[in-house]
C-alpha atoms as a printed R data frame, in Angstrom:
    type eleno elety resid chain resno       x       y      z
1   ATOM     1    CA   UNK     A     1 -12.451 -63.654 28.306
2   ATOM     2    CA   UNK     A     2 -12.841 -60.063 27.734
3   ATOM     3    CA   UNK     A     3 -10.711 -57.622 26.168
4   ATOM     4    CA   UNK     A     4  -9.721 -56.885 22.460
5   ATOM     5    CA   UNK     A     5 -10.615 -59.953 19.735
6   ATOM     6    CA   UNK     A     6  -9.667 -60.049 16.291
7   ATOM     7    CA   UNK     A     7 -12.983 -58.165 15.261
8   ATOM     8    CA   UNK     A     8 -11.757 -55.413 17.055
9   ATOM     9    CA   UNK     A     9 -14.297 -54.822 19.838
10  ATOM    10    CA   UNK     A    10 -14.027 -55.391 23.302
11  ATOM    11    CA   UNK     A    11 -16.267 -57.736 25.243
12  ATOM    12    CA   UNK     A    12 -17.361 -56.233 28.621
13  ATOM    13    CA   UNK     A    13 -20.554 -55.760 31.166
14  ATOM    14    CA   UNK     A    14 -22.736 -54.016 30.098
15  ATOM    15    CA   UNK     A    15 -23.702 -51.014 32.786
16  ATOM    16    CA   UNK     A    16 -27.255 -49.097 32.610
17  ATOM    17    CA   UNK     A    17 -25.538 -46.519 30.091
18  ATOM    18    CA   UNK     A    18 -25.478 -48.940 27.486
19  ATOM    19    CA   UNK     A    19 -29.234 -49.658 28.022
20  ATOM    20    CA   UNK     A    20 -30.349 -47.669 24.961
21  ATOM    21    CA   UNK     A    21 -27.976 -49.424 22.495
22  ATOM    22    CA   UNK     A    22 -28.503 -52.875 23.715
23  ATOM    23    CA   UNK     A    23 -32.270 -52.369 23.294
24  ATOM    24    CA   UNK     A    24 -31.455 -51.136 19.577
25  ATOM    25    CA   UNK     A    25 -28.966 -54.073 18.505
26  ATOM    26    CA   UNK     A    26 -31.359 -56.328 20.071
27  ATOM    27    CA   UNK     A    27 -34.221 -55.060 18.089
28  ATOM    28    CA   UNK     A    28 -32.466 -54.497 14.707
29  ATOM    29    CA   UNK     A    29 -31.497 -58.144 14.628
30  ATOM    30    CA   UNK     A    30 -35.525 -58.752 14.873
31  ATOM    31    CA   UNK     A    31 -35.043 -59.864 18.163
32  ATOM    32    CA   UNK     A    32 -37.207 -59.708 21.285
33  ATOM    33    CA   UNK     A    33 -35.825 -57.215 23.798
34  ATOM    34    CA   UNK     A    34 -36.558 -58.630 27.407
35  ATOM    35    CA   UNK     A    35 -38.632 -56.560 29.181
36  ATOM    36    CA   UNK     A    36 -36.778 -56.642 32.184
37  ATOM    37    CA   UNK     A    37 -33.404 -55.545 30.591
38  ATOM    38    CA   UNK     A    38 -32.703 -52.728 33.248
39  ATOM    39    CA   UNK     A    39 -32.435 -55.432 35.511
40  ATOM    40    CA   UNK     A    40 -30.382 -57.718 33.768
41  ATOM    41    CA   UNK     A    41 -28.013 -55.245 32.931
42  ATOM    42    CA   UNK     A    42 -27.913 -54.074 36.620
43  ATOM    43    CA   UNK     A    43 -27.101 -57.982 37.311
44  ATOM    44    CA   UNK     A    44 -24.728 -58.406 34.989
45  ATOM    45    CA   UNK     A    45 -26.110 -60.644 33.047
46  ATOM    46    CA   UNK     A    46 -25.551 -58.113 29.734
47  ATOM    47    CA   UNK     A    47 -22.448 -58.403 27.801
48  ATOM    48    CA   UNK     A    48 -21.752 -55.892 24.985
49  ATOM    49    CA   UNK     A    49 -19.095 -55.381 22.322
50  ATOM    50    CA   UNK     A    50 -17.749 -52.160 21.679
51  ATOM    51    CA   UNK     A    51 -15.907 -50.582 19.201
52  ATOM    52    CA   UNK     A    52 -14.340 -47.235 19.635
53  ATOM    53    CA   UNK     A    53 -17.029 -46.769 22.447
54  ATOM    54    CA   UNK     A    54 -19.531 -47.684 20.291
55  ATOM    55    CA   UNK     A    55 -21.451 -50.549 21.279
56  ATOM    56    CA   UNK     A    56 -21.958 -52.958 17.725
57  ATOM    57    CA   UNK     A    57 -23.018 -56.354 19.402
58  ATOM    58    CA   UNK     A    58 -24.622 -57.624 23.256
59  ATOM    59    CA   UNK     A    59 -25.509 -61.009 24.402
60  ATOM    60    CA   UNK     A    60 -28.755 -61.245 27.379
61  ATOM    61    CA   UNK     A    61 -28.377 -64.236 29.626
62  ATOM    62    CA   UNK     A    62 -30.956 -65.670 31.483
63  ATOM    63    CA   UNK     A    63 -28.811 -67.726 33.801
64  ATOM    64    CA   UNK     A    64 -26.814 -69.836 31.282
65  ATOM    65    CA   UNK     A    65 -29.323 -69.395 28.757
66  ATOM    66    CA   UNK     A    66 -28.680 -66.736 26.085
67  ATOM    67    CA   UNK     A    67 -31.899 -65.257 25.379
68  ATOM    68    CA   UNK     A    68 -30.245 -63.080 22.836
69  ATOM    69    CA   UNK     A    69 -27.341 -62.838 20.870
70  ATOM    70    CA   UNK     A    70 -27.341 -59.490 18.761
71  ATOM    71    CA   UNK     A    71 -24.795 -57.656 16.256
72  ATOM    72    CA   UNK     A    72 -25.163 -54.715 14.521
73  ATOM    73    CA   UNK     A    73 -25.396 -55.630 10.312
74  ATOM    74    CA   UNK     A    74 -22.150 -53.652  9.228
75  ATOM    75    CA   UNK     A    75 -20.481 -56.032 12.135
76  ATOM    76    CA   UNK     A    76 -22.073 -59.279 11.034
77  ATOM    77    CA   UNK     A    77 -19.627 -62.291  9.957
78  ATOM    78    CA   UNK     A    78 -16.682 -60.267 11.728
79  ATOM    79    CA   UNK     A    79 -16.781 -63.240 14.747
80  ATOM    80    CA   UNK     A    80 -18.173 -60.110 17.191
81  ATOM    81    CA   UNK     A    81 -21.212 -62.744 17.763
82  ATOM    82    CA   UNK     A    82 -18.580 -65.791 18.555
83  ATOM    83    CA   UNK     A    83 -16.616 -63.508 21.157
84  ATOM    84    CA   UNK     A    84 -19.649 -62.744 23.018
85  ATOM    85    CA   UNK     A    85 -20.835 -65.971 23.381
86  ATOM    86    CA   UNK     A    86 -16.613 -66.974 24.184
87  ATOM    87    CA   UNK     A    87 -16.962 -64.178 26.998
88  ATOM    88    CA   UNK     A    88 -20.443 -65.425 28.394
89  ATOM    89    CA   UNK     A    89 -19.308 -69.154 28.321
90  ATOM    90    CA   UNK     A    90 -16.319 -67.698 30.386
91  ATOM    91    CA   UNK     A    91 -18.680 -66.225 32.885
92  ATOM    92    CA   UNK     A    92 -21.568 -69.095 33.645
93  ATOM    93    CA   UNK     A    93 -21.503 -72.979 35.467
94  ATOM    94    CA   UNK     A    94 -22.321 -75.830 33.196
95  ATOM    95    CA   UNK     A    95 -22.913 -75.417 29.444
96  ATOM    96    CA   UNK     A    96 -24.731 -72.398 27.855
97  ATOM    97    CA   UNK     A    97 -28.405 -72.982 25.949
98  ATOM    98    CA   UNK     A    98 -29.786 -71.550 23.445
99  ATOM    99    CA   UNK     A    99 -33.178 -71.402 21.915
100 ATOM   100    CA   UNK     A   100 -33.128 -69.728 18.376
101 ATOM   101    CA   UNK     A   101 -35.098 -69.745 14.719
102 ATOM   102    CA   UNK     A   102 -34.069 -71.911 12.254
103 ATOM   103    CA   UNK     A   103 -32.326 -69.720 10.034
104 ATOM   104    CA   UNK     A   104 -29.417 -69.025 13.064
105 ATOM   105    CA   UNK     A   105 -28.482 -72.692 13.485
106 ATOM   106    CA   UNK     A   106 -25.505 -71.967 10.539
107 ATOM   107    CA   UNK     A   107 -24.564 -69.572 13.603
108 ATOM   108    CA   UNK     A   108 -24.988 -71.591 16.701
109 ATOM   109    CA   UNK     A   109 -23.455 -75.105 14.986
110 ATOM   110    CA   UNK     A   110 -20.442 -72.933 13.515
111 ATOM   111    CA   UNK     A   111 -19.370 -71.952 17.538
112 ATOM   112    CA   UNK     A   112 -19.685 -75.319 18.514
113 ATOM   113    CA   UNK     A   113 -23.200 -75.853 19.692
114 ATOM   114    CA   UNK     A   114 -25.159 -78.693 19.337
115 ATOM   115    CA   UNK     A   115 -28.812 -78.384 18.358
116 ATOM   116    CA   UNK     A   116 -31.460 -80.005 18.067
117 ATOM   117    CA   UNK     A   117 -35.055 -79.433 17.568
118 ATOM   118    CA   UNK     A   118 -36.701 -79.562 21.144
119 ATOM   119    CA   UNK     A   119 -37.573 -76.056 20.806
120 ATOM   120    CA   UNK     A   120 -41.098 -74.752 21.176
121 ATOM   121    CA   UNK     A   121 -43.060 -72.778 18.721
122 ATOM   122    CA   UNK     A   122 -41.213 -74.105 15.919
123 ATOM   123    CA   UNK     A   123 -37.587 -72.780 17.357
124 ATOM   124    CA   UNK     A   124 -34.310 -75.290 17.784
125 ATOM   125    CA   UNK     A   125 -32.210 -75.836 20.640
126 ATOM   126    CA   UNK     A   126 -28.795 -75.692 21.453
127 ATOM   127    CA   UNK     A   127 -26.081 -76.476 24.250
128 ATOM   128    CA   UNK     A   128 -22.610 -75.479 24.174
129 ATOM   129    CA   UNK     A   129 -20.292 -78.001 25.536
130 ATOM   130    CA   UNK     A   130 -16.536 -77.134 27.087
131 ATOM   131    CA   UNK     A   131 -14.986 -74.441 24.950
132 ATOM   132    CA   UNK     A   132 -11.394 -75.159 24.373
133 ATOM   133    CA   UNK     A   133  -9.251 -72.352 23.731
């Protein structure tokens, strides 16, 4: 599920050159960059999209839980978020979870997750069933 979607970015692995710009789409979304990241990215378990190089959007996975789903604001509403989570569905066994504030479950509901609020410290959530193409 990688290559060019309509938002114009490709979805791929990330690899340890992209560490820098995950950590910074991560963290201007206001999200918690894991602290193991290195790692992940080593594992495979990083998926970026890029633009002209330029890396505008990553998803961490913890398994088949996203810990993170992160676009850059200029790239926000352009469905970058929904091919990273297509690509990352493509890659894991069983559904993909989520655990997110609030104010993303407009996000998380709109690419077909269902949520509920079983989350700790106030946060929802979510399991994405069988994508259908």
């Amino acid at each position: 599920m990688t290559g060019e979607p309509s938002g114009g970015v490709a979805v791929r692995p990330a690899d340890p050159d992209d560490a820098l710009d995950v950590r910074r789409v991560v963290d201007g979304a206001l999200l918690d960059v894991p602290e193991d990241l290195d790692d992940r990215i080593r594992a495979g378990d990083v998926l970026v999209a890029a633009d002209d190089g330029s890396v505008v959007g990553a998803i961490v996975l913890d398994g088949s839980h996203v810990e993170a789903v992160a676009v850059r604001r200029r790239r926000r509403g352009d469905g970058v978020g929904s091919e990273l989570v297509d690509a990352a569905a493509g890659r894991v066994d069983g559904p993909l979870t989520a655990d997110f504030r609030p104010a993303i479950r407009p996000f998380y509901e709109s690419i077909g997750f269902d949520v509920d609020g079983s989350g700790e410290n106030e946060r929802l959530r979510g399991r994405l069933h069988e994508r259908f193409d």
